[in-house]
C-alpha positions in Angstrom: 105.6 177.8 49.0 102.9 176.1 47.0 102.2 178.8 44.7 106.0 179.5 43.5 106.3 175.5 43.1 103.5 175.3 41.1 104.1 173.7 37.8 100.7 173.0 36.1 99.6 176.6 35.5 102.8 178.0 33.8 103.2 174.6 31.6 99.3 175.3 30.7 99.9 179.4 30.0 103.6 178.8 28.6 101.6 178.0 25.5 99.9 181.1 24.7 101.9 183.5 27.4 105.3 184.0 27.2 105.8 184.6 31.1 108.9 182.1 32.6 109.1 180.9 36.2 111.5 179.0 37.4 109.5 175.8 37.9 108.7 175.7 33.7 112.8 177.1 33.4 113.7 173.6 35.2 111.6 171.2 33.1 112.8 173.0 30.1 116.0 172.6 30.9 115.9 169.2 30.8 113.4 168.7 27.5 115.8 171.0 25.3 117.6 170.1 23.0 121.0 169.4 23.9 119.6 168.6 27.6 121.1 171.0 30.3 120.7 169.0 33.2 123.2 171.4 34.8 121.2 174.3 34.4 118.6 172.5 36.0 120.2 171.7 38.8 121.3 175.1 39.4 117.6 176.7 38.9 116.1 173.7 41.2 118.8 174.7 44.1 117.8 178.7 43.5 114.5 177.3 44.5 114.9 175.1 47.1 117.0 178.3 48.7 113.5 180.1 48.2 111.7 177.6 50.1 114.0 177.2 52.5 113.8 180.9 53.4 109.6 180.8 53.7 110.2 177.4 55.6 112.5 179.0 57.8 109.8 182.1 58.5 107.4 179.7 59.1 109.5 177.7 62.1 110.4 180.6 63.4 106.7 181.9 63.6 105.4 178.7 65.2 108.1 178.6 67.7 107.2 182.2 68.8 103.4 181.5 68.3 100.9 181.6 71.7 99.4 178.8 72.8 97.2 177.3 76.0 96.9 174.1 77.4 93.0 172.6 78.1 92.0 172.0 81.2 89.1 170.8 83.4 87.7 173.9 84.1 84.4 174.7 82.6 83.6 177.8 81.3 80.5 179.0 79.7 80.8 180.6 77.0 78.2 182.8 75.1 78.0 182.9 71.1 77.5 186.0 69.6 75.8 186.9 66.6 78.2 188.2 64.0 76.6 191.4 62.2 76.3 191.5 58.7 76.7 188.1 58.6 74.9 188.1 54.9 77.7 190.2 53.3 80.7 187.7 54.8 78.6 185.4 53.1 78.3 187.1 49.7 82.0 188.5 49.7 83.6 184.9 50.2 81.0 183.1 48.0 81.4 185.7 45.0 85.3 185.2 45.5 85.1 181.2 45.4 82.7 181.9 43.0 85.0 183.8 40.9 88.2 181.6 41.6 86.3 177.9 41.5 83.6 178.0 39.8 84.5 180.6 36.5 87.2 178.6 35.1 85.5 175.1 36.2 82.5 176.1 34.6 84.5 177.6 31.6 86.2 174.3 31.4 82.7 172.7 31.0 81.5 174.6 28.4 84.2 174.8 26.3 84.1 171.3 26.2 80.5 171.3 24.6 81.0 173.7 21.9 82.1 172.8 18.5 84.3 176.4 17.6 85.5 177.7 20.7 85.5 181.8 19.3 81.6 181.0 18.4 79.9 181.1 21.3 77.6 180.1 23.1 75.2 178.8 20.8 72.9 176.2 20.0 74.2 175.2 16.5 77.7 175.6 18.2 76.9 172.7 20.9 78.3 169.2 20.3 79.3 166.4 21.7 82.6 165.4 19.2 85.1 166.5 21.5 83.7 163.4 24.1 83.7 161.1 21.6 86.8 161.3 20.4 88.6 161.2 23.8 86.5 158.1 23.9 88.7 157.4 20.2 91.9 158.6 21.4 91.9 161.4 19.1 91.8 164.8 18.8 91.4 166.5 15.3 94.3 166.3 13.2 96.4 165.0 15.8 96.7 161.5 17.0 96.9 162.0 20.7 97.7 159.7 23.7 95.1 157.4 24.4 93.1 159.1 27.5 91.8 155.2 28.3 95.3 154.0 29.0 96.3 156.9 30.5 93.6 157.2 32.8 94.0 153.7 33.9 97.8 154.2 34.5 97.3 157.0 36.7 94.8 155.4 38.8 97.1 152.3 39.2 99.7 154.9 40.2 97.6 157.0 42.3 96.4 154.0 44.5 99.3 152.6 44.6 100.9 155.6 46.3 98.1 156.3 48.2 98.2 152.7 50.1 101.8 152.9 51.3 101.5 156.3 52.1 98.5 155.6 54.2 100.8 152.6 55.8 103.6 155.4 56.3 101.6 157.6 57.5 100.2 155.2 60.1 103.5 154.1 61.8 104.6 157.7 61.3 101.8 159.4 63.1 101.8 156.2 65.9 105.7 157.4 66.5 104.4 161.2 67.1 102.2 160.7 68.9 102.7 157.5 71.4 106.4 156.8 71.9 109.1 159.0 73.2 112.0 158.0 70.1 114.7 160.6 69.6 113.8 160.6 65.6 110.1 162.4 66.6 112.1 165.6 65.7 113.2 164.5 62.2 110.0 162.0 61.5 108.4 165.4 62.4 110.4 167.4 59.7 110.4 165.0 57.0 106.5 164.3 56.9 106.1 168.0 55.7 109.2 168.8 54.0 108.1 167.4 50.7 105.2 169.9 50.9 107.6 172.8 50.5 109.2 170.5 47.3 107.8 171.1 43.9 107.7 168.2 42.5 109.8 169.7 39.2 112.5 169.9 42.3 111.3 166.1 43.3 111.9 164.9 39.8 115.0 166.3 39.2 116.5 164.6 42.3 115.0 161.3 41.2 116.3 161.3 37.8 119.7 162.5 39.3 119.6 159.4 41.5 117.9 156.6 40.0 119.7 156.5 36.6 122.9 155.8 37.5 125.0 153.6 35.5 126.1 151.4 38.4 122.8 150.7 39.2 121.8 148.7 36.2 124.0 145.5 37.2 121.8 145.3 40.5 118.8 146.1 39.1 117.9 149.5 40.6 117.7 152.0 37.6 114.7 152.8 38.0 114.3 155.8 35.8 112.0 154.8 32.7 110.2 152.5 34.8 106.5 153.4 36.2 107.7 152.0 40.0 109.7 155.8 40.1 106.2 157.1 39.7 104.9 155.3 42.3 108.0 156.4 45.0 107.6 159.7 43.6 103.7 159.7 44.3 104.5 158.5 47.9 106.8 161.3 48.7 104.4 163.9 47.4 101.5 161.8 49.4 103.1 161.3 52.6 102.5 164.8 53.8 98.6 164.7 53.9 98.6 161.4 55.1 100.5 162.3 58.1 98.7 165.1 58.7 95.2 163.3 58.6 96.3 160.5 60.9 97.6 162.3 63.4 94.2 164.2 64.5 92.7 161.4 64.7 95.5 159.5 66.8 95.2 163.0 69.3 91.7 161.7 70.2 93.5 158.5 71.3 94.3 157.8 75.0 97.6 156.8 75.6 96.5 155.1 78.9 94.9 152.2 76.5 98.2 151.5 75.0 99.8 151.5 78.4 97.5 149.2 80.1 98.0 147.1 77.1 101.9 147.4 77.1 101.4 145.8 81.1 99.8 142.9 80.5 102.0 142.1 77.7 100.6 143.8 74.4 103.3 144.6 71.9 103.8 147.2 69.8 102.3 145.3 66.3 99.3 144.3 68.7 98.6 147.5 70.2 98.7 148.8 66.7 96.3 146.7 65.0 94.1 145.9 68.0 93.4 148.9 69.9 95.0 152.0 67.7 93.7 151.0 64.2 90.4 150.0 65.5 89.9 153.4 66.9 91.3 155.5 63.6 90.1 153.4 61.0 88.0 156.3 59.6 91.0 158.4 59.4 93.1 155.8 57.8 90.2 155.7 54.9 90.1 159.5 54.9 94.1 159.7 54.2 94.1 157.2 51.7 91.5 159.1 49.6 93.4 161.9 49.7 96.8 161.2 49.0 94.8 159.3 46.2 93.4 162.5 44.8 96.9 164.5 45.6 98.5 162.0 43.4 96.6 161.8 40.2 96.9 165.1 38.9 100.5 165.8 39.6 101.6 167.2 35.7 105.4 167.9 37.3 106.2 164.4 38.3 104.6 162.9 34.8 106.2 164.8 32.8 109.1 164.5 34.1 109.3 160.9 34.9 107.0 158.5 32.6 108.8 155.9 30.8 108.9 155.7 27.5 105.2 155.2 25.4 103.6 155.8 28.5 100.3 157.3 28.3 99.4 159.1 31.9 96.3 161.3 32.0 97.7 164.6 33.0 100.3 164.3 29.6 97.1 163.7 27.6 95.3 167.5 28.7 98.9 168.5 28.8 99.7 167.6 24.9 95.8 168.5 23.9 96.4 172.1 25.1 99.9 172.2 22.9 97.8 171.1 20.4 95.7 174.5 20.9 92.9 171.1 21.3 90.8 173.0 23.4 87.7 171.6 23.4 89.4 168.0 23.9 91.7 169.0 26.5 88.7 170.6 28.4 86.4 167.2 28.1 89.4 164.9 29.3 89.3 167.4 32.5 85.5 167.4 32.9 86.0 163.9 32.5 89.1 163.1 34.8 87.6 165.2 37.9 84.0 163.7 37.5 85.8 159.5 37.8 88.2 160.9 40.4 85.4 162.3 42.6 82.8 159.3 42.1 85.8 157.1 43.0 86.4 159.2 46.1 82.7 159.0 47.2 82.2 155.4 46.4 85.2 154.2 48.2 84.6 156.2 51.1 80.6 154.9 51.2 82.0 151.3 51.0 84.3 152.0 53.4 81.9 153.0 55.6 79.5 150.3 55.2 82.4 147.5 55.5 83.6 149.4 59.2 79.6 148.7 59.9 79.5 145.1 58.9 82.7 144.7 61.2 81.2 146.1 64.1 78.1 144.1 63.7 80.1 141.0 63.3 82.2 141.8 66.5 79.5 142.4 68.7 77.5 139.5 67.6 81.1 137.6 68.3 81.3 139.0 71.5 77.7 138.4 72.4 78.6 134.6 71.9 
């Protein structure tokens, strides 16, 4: 399901490979000219009926799937030495190797030479493709600028990332602690949107939010960075629920019903005993829906306003550009601030669930 909704590697290969798929059919569907939104629609429902098949494979294999319930009983177990442990190892390394780390360190090096077909070469290294993302520039062609587009896709991504983490959190408290009827559906609609493409996502958004009747209540939002946001969320909401709910399965639901007797209700047993408890989790989804969000080409493309710069349209117009060396030093760039941001927030994080403790117990002390 992830693979055939996959829009950023045929957009980046439809450049030099003529190879269609129907995720690159949809969006050019709607960026030819005269605009076929009809044929769009009709590709995006040939595959959602894809996905809807592989979703319905995988149902039906969970529902047939073995499983054991834990009990008290101890049992020892005895761990055996796998043999030739060594060439696992090698095999999966040289694989992730191969698939990782050839085009990321491709990626890097291209970035540092000056004529890609040169090699790799001392006279050939440089440092001009840096500083003219720094410029906003790129050759001949006067491109985005990566600055502004950086910093709207980071006001984006967190954006999304926040209220999918507060989504996530009721969602995964309803799964897990309370009996409502709508477990089934909350259930079904946390993962659907991982078997969406998000070519399919911004189809439906653009077929919904730019209506004319919903100018005169102010709703359009088409053309408006706020659909970016809702369509991050949907895309976000997935991993978030997933994330929170491990942690709420190493929550006791005896705490919330001693607390439910004496008269806790369900906002207090949320903030004081549940969040408390899954506060790293909470911190862990937010990062990732965060990093989920950022680089989504599909939904950028498809649904930036007008003279708005996002960073995945920058690479994405460099490449047209044949920009190579440009395209590849906004990416080194982009993953290096998205991963330092990741490890910062998630070290202050850390420290300020430390100073709380402290301050509690030095409040409970008194």
């Amino acid at each position: 399901m992830d693979t055939i909704g996959d829009f950023g590697l045929p957009a980046a290969l439809a450049t030099v490979y003529k190879f269609p798929t129907l995720t690159y059919s949809i969006y050019s569907a709607i960026y030819q000219s005269p605009v076929r939104f009809d044929m769009a629609g009709v590709l995006a429902f040939y595959l959602v009926l894809v996905l809807a098949a592989a979703m319905g494979l995988l149902v039906l294999s969970l529902r047939r799937s073995r499983f054991d319930f834990l009990n008290a009983k101890a049992v020892r177990t005895v761990k055996n030495r796998p043999r030739h442990a060594w060439l696992y190892n090698a095999a999966v390394g040289g694989f992730l190797l191969i698939c990782l780390g050839v085009p990321l360190g491709t990626s890097a090096v291209v970035s540092l030479l000056s004529k890609t077909g040169a090699g790799l070469t001392r006279d050939n290294l440089t440092l001009d493709h840096y500083r003219a993302l720094l410029a906003g520039s790129a050759g001949d062609h006067r491109l985005l600028d990566y600055a502004e587009g950086m910093l709207h896709s980071l006001s984006v991504a967190a954006l999304a990332a926040v209220f999918s983490m507060l989504i996530g959190f009721v969602s995964a408290y309803v799964l897990s602690f309370t009996e409502s009827r709508f477990k089934s559906a909350i259930q079904l609609f946390s993962i659907v949107s991982l078997a969406v493409p998000g070519v399919v996502l911004g189809i439906g958004y653009i077929f919904i939010w730019n209506q004319q009747w919903l100018e005169p209540i102010g709703q359009h939002l088409y053309g408006t960075p706020s659909l970016l946001v809702i369509a991050g969320i949907a895309g976000a909401i997935p991993y978030a629920v997933r994330v929170q709910l491990g942690a709420f399965g190493n929550v006791s639901g005896t705490m919330l019903k001693a607390a439910a007797m004496q008269g806790a209700g369900t906002l207090g047993r949320m903030r004081d005993i549940v969040l408390p408890l899954v506060r790293q989790s909470l911190l862990l989804a937010t990062l990732a829906s965060f990093g989920t969000s950022i680089f989504d080409l599909a939904l950028a493309s498809m649904l930036k306003p007008a003279n708005y710069s996002l960073m995945p349209l920058v690479i994405d117009r460099a490449f047209e550009f044949s920009q190579y060396g440009y395209a590849t030093a906004a990416s080194v760039v982009s993953c290096a601030v998205v991963v330092l941001l990741i490890v910062v927030l998630q070290l202050v994080g850390r420290g300020l669930f430390l100073y709380m403790d402290r301050i509690r117990i030095k409040g409970g002390r008194q």
